[in-house]
C-alpha positions in Angstrom: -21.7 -83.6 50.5 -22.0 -85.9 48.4 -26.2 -85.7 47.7 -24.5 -82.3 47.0 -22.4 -83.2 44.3 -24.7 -85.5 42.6 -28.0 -82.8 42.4 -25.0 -80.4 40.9 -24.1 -83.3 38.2 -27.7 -83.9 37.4 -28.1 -80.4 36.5 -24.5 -79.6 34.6 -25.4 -82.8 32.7 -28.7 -82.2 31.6 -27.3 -79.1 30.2 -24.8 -80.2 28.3 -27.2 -82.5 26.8 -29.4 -80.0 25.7 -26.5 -77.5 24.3 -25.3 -80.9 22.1 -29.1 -81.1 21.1 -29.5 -77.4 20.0 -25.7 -78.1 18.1 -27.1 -80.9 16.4 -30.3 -79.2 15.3 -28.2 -75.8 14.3 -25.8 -78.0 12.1 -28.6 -79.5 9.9 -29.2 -76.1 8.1 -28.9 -76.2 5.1 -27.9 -72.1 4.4 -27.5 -68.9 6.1 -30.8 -67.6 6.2 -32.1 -71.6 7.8 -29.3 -71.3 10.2 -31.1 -68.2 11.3 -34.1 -69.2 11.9 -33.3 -72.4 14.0 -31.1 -69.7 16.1 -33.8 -67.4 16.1 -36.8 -70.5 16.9 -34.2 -71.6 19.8 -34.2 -67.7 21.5 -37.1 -66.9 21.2 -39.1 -70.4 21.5 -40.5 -70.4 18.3 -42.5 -68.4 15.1 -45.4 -68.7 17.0 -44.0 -66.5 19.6 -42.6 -63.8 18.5 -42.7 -62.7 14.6 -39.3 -62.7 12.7 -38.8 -60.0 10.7 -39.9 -60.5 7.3 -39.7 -58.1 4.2 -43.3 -58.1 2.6 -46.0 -56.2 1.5 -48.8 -57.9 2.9 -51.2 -56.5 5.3 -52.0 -60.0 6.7 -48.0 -60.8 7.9 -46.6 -58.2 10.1 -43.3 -57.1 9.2 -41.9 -56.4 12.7 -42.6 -58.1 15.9 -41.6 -57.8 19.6 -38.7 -59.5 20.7 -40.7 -60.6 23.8 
């Protein structure tokens, strides 16, 4: 039991690790609309991913994307 209880520490800490991480990098934004897009690069792993909606004119930068 106890191999048990150690695999189930290394997970739980590993994610609380990485939820402190993702705090940290949330609390450096510097306004609303930053705070959004960290939150919005952390669900849906990055602009390069999925497109966040924009309000433009331009052909070239698509206003809308898929959320997956």
């Amino acid at each position: 039991m106890s191999t048990f209880k150690q695999f189930l520490y290394k997970i739980f800490s590993g994610l609380e690790a990485q939820e402190q991480r993702e705090e940290d990098y949330l609390a450096q934004s510097v306004d609303a609309a930053d705070l959004e897009r960290r939150i919005h690069e952390l669900e849906y792993g990055g602009a390069d991913h999925a497109a966040f909606p924009s309000h433009t004119t331009s052909s070239q930068v698509p206003t809308w994307g898929p959320l997956w």
